[in-house]
Each structure stands twice: as C-alpha cells, then as structure tokens.
C-alpha atoms as a printed R data frame, in Angstrom:
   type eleno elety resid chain resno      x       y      z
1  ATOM     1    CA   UNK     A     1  0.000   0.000  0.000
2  ATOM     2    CA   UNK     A     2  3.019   2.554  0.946
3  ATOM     3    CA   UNK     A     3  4.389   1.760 -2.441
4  ATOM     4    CA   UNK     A     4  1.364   2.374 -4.604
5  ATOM     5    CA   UNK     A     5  1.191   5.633 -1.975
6  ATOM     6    CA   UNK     A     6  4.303   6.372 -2.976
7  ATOM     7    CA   UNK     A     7  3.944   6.075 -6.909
8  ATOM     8    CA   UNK     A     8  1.033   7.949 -7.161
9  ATOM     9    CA   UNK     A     9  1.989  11.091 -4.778
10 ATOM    10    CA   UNK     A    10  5.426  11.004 -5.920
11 ATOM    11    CA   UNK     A    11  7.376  10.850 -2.724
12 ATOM    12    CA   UNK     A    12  7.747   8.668  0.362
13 ATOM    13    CA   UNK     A    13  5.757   7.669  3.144
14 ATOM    14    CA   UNK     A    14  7.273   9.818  5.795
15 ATOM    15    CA   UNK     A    15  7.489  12.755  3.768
16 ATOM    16    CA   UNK     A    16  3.883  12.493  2.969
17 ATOM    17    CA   UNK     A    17  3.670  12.429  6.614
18 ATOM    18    CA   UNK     A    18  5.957  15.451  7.545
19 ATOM    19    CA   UNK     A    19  4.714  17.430  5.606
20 ATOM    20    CA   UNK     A    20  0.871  16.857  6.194
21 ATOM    21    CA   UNK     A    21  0.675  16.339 10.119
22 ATOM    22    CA   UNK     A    22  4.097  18.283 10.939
23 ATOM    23    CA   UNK     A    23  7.470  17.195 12.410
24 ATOM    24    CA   UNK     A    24  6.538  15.268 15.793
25 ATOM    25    CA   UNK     A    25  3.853  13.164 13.737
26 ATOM    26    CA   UNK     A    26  6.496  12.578 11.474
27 ATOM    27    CA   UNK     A    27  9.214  11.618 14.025
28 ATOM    28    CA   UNK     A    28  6.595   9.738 16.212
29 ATOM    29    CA   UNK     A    29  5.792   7.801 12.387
30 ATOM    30    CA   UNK     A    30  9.617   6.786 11.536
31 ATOM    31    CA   UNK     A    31 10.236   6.202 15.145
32 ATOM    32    CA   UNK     A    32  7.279   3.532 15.532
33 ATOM    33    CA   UNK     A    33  7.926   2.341 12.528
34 ATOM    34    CA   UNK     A    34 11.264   1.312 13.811
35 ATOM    35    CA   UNK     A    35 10.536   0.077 16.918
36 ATOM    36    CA   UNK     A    36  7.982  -2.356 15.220
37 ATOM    37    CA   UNK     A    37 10.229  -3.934 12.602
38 ATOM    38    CA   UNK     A    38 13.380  -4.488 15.262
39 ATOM    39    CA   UNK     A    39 10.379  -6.672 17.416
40 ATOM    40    CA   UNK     A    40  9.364  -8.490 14.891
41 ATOM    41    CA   UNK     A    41 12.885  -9.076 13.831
42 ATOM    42    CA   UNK     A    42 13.327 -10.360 17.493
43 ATOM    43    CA   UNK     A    43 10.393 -12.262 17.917
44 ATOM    44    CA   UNK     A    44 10.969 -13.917 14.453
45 ATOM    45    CA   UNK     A    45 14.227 -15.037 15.606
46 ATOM    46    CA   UNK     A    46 13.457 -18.085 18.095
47 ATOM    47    CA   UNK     A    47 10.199 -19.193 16.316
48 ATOM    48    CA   UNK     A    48 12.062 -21.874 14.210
49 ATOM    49    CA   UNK     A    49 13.382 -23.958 16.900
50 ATOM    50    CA   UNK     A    50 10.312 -24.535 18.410
C-alpha cells in the first residue's frame, strides 16, 4: 500500500507524513515504525526452533 502511496503522490511515506501532520507526527511515524520492525525481527528469531 506505501508503495502504490508512494507512486502515485510522488514521494515517500514519511514525507507524505511530515509534511501533512508536521514534524513530531512525522518523528513519532519513523520512530514507531522502527521500533515495530526491530520486534518483529526479534520475535521472528526463536520461532524456528520450536
């Protein structure tokens, strides 16, 4: 969805996002965004030996 987001408007997801809703929304956005993918890097991680 970000990608076809990101064809039609012409830019990225977070910039879409800074510059509609402003710099903390932004930061807040990228910062989640983060925090989500190094979990479910970590909580991928021991699911195959079980």
């Amino acid at each position: 969805m970000v990608v076809h987001l990101g064809a039609v408007a012409g830019v990225g997801h977070a910039r879409l996002i800074f510059d509609r809703f402003g710099k903390f929304w932004g930061a807040f956005s990228v910062g989640d965004l983060f925090i989500v993918n190094a979990l479910t890097i970590v909580t991928g991680i021991p699911a195959p030996r079980y």
